[in-house]
C-alpha positions as CSV (number, residue, x, y, z in Angstrom):
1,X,16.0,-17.8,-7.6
2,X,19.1,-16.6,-5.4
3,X,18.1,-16.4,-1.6
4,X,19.5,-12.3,-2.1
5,X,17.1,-11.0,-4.9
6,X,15.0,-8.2,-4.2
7,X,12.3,-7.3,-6.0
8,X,10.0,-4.1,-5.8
9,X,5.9,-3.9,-5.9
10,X,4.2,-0.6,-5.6
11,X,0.6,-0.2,-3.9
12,X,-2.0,2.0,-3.4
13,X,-5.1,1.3,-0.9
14,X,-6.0,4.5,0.9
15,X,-3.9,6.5,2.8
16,X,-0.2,5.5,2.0
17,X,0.7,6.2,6.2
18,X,-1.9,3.0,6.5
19,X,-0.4,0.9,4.1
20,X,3.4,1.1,5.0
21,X,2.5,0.2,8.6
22,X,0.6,-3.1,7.0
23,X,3.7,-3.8,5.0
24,X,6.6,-2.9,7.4
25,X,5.0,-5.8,9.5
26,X,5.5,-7.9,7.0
27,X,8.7,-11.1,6.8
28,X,10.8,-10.8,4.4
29,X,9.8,-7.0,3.1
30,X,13.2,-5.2,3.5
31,X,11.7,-1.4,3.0
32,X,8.6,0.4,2.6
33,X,8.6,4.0,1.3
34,X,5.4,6.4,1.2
35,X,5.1,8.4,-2.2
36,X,3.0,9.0,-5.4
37,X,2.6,7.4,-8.5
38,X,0.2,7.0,-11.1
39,X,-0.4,11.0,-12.4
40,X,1.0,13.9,-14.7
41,X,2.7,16.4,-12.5
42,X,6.3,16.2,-12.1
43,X,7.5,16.0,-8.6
44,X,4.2,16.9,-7.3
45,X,4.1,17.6,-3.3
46,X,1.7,16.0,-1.0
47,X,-0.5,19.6,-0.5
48,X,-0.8,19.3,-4.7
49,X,-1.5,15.4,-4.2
50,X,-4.7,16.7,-1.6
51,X,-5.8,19.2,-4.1
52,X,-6.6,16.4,-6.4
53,X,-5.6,17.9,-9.9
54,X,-2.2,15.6,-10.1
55,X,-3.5,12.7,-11.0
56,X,-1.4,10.5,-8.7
57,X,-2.5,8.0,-5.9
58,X,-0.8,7.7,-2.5
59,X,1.2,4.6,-3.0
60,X,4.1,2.6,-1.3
61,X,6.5,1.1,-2.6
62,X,8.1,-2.4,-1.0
63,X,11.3,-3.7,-1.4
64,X,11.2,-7.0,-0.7
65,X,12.6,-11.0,-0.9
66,X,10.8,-13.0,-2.8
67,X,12.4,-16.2,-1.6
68,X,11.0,-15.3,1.6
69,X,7.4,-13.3,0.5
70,X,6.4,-13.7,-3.1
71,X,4.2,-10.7,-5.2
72,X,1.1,-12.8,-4.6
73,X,1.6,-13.0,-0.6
74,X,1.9,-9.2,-1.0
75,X,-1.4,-8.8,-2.7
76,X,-3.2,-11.6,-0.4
77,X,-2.2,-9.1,2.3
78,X,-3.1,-6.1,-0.2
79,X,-6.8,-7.3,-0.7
80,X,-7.3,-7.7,3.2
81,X,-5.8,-4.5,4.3
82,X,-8.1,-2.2,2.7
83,X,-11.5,-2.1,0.9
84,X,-10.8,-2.1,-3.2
85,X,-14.9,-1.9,-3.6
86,X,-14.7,1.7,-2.8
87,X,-13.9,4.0,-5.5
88,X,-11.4,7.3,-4.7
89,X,-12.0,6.4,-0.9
90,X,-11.1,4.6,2.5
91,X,-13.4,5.8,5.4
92,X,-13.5,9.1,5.5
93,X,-10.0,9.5,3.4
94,X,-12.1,10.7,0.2
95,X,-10.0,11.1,-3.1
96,X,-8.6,10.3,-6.4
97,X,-5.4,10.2,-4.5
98,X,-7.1,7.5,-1.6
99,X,-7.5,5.2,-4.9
100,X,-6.5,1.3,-4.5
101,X,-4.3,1.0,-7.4
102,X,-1.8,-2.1,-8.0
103,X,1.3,-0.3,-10.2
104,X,3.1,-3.2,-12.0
105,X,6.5,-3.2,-12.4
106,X,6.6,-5.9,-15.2
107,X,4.4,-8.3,-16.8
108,X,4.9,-11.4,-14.6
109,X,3.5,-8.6,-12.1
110,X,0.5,-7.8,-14.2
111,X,-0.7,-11.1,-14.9
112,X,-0.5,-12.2,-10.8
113,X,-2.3,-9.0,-10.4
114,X,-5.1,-9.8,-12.6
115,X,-5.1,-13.3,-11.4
116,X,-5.1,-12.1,-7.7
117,X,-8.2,-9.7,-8.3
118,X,-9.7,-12.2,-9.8
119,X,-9.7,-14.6,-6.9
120,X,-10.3,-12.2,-4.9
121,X,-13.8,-10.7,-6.0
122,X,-15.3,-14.2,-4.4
123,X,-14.4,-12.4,-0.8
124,X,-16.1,-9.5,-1.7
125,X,-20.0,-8.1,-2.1
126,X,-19.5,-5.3,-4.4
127,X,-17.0,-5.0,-7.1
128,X,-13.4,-4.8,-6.9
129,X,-12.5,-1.5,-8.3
130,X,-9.0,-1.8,-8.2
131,X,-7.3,-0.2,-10.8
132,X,-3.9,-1.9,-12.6
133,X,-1.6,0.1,-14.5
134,X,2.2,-0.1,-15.6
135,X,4.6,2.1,-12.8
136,X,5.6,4.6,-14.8
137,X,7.3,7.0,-12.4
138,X,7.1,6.9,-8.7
139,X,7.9,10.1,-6.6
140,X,8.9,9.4,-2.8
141,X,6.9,11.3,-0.5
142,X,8.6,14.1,1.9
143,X,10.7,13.2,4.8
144,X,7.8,13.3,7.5
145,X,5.5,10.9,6.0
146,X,8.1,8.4,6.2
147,X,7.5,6.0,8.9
148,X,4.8,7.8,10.0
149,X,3.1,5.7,12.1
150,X,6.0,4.3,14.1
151,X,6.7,7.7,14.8
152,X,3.4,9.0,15.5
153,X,1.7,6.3,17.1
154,X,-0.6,8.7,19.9
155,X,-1.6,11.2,17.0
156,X,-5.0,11.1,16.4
157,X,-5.1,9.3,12.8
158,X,-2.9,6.5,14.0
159,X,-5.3,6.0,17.0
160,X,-8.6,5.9,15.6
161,X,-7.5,4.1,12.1
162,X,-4.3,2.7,11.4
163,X,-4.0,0.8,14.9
164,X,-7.3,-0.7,14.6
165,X,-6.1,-1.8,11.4
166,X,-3.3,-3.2,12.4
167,X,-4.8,-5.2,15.6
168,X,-7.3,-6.6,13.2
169,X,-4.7,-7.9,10.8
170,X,-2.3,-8.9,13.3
171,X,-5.5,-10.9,15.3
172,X,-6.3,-12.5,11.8
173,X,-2.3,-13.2,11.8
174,X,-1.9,-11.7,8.1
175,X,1.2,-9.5,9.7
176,X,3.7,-9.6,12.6
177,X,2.5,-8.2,16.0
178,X,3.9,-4.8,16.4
179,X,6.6,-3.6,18.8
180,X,7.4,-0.8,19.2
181,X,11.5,0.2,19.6
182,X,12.8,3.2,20.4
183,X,13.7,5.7,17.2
């Protein structure tokens, strides 16, 4: 496989502003982008996506090398960086839209998906809920959720939950240590 190839995976676990900070952490990810996927409106804007009549989760999508990260490294990560046993929710995010959702973009994706969840139900009391389903569209999020929590690192929500997260994961050594550069 050339050094150069990128690939693309797209995942839901909670709140996509949580997520995207796990993954930008990540070597050999190139981009991370906050948006929806997985529901019937067109286009749909985050205040329809918080109404919860689109259908669609909050997901990310990552770019990525797989020379240097592979699909399954991405879903090791994936299971550790949020809780799939909770159905439509992630601490007090409460939602269809807060589903953990694994979008596969072919079916060399699917079957390391299945395979992944499968292993990883042993690290887990209650039952995965994770759903998998084929991408079918992906719609980017607006402007300001992008890179929100390297932009917004003293607002509340990044604070109380994604930092924590973050620390955690970065203690356990499952991401980079973050540092913060100027924007």
């Amino acid at each position: 496989m050339p050094a150069n190839k990128i690939e693309t995976a797209t995942l839901g676990g909670g709140c996509f502003w949580c997520v995207e900070a796990v993954y930008e952490r990540l070597p050999g990810v190139i981009s991370v982008t906050s948006g929806y996927a997985g529901g019937r409106t067109p286009n749909p804007t985050y205040r329809e996506i918080c109404g919860g009549d689109t259908g669609h989760a909050e997901v990310t999508q990552i770019e990525f090398y797989p020379a240097k990260i592979s699909f399954a490294k991405l879903l090791e990560v994936f299971w550790q960086a949020h809780d799939p046993t909770t159905l439509n929710r992630q601490g007090a995010d409460e939602g269809t839209q807060y589903r953990s959702v694994i979008f596969y973009h072919d079916e060399q994706q699917k079957l390391i998906a299945g395979q992944s969840k499968r292993e990883a139900q042993s690290n887990f009391s209650g039952l995965i809920v994770t759903e998998i389903a084929p991408l079918t569209k992906f719609y980017p999020a607006e402007d300001y959720h992008q890179g929100y929590y390297d932009l917004n690192t003293n607002a509340g929500y990044c604070r109380a939950v994604i930092a924590p997260k973050l620390d955690k994961l970065e203690h356990q050594k499952i991401i980079e240590p973050t540092v913060q550069t100027p924007k």
